[in-house]
C-alpha positions as CSV (number, residue, x, y, z in Angstrom):
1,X,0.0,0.0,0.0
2,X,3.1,2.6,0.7
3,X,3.8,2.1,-2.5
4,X,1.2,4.2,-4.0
5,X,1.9,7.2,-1.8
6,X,4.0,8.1,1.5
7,X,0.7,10.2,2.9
8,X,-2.7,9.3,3.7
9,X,-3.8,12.0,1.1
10,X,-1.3,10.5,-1.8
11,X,-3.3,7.0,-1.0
12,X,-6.5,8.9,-1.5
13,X,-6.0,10.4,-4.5
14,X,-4.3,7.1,-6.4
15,X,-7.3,5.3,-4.9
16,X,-10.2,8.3,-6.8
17,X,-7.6,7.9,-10.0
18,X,-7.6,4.4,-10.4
19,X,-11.6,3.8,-9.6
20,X,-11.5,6.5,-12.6
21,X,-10.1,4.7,-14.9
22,X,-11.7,1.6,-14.3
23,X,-14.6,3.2,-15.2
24,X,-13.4,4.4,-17.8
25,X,-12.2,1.4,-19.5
26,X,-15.5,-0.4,-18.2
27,X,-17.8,1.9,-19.8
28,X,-15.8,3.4,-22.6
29,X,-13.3,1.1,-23.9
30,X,-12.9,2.6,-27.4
31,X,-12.0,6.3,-25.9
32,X,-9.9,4.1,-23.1
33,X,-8.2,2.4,-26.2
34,X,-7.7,6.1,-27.8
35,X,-6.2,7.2,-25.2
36,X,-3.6,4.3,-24.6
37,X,-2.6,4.9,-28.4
38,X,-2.4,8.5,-28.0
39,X,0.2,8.0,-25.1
40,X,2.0,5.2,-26.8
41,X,2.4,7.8,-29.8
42,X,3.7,10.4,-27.9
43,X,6.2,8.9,-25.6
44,X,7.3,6.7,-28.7
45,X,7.9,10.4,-30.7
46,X,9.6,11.7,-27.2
47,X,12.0,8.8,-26.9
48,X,13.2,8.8,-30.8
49,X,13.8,12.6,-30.0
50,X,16.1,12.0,-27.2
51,X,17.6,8.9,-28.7
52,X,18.3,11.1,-31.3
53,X,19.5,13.9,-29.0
54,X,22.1,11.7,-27.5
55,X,23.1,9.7,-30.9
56,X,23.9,12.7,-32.8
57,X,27.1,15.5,-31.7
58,X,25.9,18.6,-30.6
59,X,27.0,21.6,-33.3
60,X,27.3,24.1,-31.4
61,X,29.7,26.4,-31.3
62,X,29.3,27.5,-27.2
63,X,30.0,24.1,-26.2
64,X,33.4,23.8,-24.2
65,X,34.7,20.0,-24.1
C-alpha cells in the first residue's frame, strides 16, 4: 500500500484515480483504447527525439569539451 503514496492524502488520490479509470475502460473502452494509443504515440515520438538527441554531436559552437 506505501507504495502508491507516503501520505494518507497520496493513498486517496491514487485510490479516486484508479476507480476512474476503471470506469473508464468499463464503460468506454474505445475512448480508453484512444487514449492508450495516443500515449503510446507520444512517448514513442519523445524517446526517438532523445535517442536522437544523445546519438547525434551537438554543433554548437558554445559548447566547451
Amino acid at each position: 500500500m506505501r507504495r502508491f503514496g507516503k501520505t494518507p492524502a497520496a493513498r486517496i488520490g491514487t485510490a479516486a484515480f484508479l476507480s476512474a479509470l476503471k470506469v473508464l475502460v468499463r464503460d468506454h473502452p474505445d475512448i480508453a483504447i484512444e487514449m492508450v494509443g495516443a500515449g503510446l504515440k507520444k512517448g514513442g515520438a519523445t524517446g526517438f527525439v532523445e535517442l536522437k538527441n544523445m546519438l547525434t554531436p551537438d554543433r554548437s559552437p558554445d559548447v566547451s569539451r
